[in-house]
N, C-alpha and C positions, 0 to 999 in steps of 0.2 A: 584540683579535682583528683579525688584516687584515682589508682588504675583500672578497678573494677569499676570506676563508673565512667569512663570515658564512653562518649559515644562512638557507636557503631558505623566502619564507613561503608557497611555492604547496602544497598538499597531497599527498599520493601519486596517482600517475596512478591516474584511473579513480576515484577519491572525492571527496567534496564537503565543503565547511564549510558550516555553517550559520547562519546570522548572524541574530539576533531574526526579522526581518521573515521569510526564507527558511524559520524555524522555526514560525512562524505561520504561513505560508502551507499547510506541509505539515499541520500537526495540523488547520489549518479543512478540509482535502481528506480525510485520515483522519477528521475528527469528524464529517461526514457518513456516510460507512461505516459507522462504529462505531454512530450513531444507528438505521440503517435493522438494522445486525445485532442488538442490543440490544433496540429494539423487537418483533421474530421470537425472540425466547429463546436468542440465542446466546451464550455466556458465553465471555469472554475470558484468553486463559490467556498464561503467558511460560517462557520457561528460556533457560540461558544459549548464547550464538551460540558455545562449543565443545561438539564431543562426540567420543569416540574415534571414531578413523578408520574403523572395522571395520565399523561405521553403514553407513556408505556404499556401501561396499565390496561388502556383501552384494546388496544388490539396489537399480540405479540407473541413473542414464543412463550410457553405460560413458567418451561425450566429456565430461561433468563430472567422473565422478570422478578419470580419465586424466590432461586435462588442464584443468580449470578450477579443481580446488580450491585452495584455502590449504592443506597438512598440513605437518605441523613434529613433532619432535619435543622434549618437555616435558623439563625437567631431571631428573626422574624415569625418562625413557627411554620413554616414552608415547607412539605417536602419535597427535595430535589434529589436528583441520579447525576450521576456520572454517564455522559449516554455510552448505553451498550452497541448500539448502531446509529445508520445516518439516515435510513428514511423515515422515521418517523419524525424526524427532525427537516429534511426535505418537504415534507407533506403539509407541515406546519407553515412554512416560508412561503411556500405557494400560494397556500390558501390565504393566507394573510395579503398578498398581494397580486391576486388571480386576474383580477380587471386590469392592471398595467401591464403585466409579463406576457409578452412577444410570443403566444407559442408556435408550433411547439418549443418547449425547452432542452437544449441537451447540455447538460449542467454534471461537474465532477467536482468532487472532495476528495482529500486526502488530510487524514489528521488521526488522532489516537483515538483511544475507543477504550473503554474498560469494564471487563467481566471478573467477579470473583468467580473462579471455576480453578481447579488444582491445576498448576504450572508443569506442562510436559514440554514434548517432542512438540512442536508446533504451535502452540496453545501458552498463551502467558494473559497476566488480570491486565497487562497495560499493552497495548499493541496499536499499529499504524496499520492506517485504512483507506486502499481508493474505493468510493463510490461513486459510481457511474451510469448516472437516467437518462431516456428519454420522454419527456413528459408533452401529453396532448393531443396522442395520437394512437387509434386505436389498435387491437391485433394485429397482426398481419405484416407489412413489410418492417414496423418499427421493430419486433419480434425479432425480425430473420437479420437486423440492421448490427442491435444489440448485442447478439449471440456473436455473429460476426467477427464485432469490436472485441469481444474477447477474446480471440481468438491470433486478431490483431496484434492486439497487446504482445503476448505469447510471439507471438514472430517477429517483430521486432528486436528481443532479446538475441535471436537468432533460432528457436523454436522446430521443431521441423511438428509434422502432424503425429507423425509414430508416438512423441514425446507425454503426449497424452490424449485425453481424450474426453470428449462431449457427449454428456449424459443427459438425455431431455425427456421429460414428461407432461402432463398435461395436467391439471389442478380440475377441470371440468370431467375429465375421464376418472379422476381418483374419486370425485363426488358423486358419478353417474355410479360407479361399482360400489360403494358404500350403499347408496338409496337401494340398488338390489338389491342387496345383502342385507337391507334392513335397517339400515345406519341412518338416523339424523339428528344435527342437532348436536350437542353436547358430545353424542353416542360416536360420531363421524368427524370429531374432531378429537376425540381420545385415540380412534384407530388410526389417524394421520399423524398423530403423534410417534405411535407406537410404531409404525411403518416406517416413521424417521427414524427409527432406532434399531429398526431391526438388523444393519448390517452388527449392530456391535453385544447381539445378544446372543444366548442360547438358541438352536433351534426349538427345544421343546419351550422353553419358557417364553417363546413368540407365541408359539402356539396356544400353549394354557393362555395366553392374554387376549390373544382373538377368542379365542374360545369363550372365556368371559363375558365378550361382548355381543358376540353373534354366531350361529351356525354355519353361517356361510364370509367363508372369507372374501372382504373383496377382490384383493389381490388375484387369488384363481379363479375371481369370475372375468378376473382383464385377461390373463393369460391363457384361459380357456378360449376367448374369442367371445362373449357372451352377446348376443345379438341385442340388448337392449342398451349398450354401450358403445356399438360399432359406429355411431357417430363421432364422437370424442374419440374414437380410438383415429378413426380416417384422419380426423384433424391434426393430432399429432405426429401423420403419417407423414400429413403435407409439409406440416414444418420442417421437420427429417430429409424431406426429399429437397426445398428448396432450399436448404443449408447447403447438400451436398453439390446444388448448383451451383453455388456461389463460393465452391469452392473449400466447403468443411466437410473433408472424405470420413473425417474422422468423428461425427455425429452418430449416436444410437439411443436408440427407445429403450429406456429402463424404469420399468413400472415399478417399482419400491423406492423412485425418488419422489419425496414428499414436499420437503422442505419445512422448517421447523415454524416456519410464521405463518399466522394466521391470516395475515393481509392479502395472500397469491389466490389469484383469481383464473389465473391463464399457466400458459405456459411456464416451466421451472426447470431451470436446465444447474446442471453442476458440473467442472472440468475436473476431471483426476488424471495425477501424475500415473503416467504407467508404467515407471520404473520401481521393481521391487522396492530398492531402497527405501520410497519413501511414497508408499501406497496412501495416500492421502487426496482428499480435494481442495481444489487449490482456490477457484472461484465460484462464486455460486450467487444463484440471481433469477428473476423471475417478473409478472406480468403482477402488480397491483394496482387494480381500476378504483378501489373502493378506499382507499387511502384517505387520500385530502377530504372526501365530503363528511369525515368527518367530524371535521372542520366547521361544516357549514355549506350550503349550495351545495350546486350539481356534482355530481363523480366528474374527477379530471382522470382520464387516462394515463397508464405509468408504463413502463418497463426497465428493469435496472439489472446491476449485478455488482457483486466486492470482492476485494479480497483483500488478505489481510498482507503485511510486512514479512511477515516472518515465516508462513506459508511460501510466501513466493521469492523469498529467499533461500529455503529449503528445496526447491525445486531449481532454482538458477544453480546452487551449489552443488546438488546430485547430476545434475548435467552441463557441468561445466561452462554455464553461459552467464557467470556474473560480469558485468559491466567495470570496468573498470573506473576508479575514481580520481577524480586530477583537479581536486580545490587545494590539496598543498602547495605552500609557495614553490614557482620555481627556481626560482632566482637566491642564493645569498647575496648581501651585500655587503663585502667587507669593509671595516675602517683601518688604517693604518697608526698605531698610538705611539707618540713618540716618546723616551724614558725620560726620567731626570737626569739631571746631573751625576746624581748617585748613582742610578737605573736602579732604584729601588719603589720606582713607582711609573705608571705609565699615564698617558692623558692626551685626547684628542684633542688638537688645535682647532679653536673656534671656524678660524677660515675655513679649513679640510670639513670640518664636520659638516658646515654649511655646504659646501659641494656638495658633499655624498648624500645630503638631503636632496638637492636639487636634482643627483644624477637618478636617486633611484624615485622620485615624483617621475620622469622621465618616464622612466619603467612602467611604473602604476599605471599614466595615463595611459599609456598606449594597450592596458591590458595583460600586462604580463604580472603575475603572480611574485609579488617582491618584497623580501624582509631583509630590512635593514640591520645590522647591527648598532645599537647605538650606547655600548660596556666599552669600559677600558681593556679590554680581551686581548691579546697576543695574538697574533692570526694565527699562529698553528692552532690554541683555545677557538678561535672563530671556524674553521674550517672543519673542527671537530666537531662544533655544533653544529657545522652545517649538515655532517653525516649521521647525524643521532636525530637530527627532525627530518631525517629522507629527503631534502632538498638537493637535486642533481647537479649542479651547478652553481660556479661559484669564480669571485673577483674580490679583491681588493682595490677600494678607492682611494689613492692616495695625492702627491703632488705630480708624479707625471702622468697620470689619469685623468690629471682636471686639466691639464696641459696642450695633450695630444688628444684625448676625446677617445681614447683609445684604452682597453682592457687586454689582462693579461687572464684570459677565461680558464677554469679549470674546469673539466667535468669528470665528477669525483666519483662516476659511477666506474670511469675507465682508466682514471687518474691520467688522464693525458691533457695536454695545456693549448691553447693558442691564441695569437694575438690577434683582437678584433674592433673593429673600430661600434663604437656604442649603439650607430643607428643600422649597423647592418647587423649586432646584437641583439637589437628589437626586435628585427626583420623577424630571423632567425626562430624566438622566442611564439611570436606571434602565429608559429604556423602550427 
């Protein structure tokens, strides 16, 4: 192969490789998640990242499915997506098995997700995703349950409340101030659109866009107080108010939150970092009743909320609270190689070798992170690798090792030595 046609080792734009440490990093930041969801009864479910297109299609944000999805057609003449999210795919599995499923459900995924949309600060085409429902029950304390959980989440890390912040709105209040102003229909799903967008537009060219559509905005018919809306507003007053009972000081009513999917029936809350750095939202999530039935049968009630990998790495990282990863082995294992004759060649004796298998099985079983050496290497060559794959700790196994039962331990963070017998090495290891 010339040189000009070697293939490329960088990845497709907008995806990542993962390389040990990078993958260790992500599952320590998800195995916190998974710890605080697991401990609350939520059970974790999967399916595969295609579904037919027609998914989508039916009811969604209309800029993903327009323009951000993956779809392709299957040699069978199919078309399928790459899913861009997970409840439509939740809604589907439900429905499919609505008469057996235990509700209500509280059910979690984490997996990838894929939007064509330009690769920035926060935002990439491949990205990892917890989603997190509860299915089967209707407004009201599921609501204030879910918002909670997210919240949760976020403290776990070690989170304080100042760190950011809960943005909640109502989906029934944005529809009541729409139908004043004139809006239905097609007309009240253009201006929800445009209200999801309006933090990142012009002000006049908001404005020419409402304008477009109606003479009265809804928006300041919310913010005026408009008395034909003051129900829907009370309601999301309550929700606001029983957050902050339950301990979320940090909940506000922000009427320009829309949410970009057309499934949200109820309530739609959004978390944002409130550190300059990285003015962003990090979660976001909401009340879909009308989901699964259309599927088939009756409306099952929903409430959920996601967020993505690399969001919520960008806020662990501007606040100092990433988790620390510890899938590297701990342990080296060294072997001792005896020369020739010549000493122009080295080679482990069958016996030794066979110990140092049995010593570091030893290891493994009882749970300690253990790599063996198993090269002709020189130990100083061994203990160099031991320092180049960040392994802290380190032994040679050789004949008075298999002897005495006893190690001559280094730990190469401090380069200091001591002698220790194997099972109070495990001990040691294991805590």
């Amino acid at each position: 192969m010339d040189k000009e046609d070697k293939l490329s080792t960088e990845p497709y734009k907008g995806v990542r490789d993962f390389y040990p440490a990078d993958w260790a990093q992500m599952n320590a930041m998800f195995g916190v998640v998974r710890g605080v969801l697991a401990a609350r009864g939520y059970e974790e479910y999967q399916a595969s990242p295609l579904e037919r297109s027609e998914l989508y299609e039916s009811k969604g944000n209309e800029e993903i499915v327009n323009e951000q999805t993956y779809t392709f057609q299957d040699r069978g003449e199919r078309m399928v997506t790459l899913r861009p999210e997970m409840t439509p795919t939740l809604a589907r599995m439900v429905a499919g098995k609505r008469r057996e499923l235990p509700f209500p459900l509280r059910w979690f995924s984490i997996g990838n997700r894929f939007r064509y949309e330009r690769p920035q600060k926060g935002r990439l085409r491949e990205f990892y995703q917890a989603d997190i429902d509860l299915v089967g029950l209707p407004e009201g304390e599921a609501d204030i349950e879910v918002m909670k959980l997210a919240t949760t989440v976020l403290g776990a890390f070690g989170a304080a409340s100042k760190d950011y912040i809960v943005r909640v709105n109502y989906r029934p209040l944005l529809v009541g101030a729409c139908k004043a102003a004139g809006l239905a229909g097609e007309a009240a799903r253009q201006y929800l659109r445009l209200l999801d967008k309006k933090a990142k537009m012009p002000g006049e060219e908001y404005k020419a866009a409402v304008a477009a559509l109606t003479k009265s905005d809804p928006l300041a018919l919310i913010e005026s107080g408009d008395e034909r809306i003051k129900p829907a507003k009370d309601a999301v007053d309550a929700i606001i108010r029983n957050l902050k009972e339950r301990g979320v000081d940090n909940a506000v009513f922000d009427p320009t939150l829309a949410r970009g999917f057309d499934y949200y029936t109820g309530v739609v809350f959004e978390i944002f970092d409130t550190n300059p750095e990285n003015p962003r939202a990090l979660f976001g999530g909401g009340r879909y009743d009308g989901l699964v039935a259309l599927f088939g049968g009756e409306p099952i009630p929903a409430v959920g909320f996601a967020f993505g990998d690399v969001t919520l790495m960008d806020f662990l990282t501007t606040h100092g609270l990433v988790p620390a990863s510890d899938a590297a082995p701990q342990l080296y294992i060294g072997t001792v190689p005896t020369k020739s004759d010549d000493e122009s060649t080295r080679k482990i004796s069958e016996p030794l070798a066979n110990a140092a298998r049995k010593a570091a099985e030893r290891f493994s079983k009882a749970g300690v992170r253990t790599f063996l050496n198993i090269t002709d290497r020189s130990t100083g060559d061994q203990i160099r690798d031991a320092l180049r794959r960040g392994i802290p700790y380190f032994f040679a196994y050789g004949a008075d090792e298999a002897a005495t039962d006893t190690v001559r331990l280094k730990d190469l963070a401090t380069s200091t030595e001591e002698v220790i017998a194997i099972e109070a090495l495990i001990s040691k290891l294991q805590k």
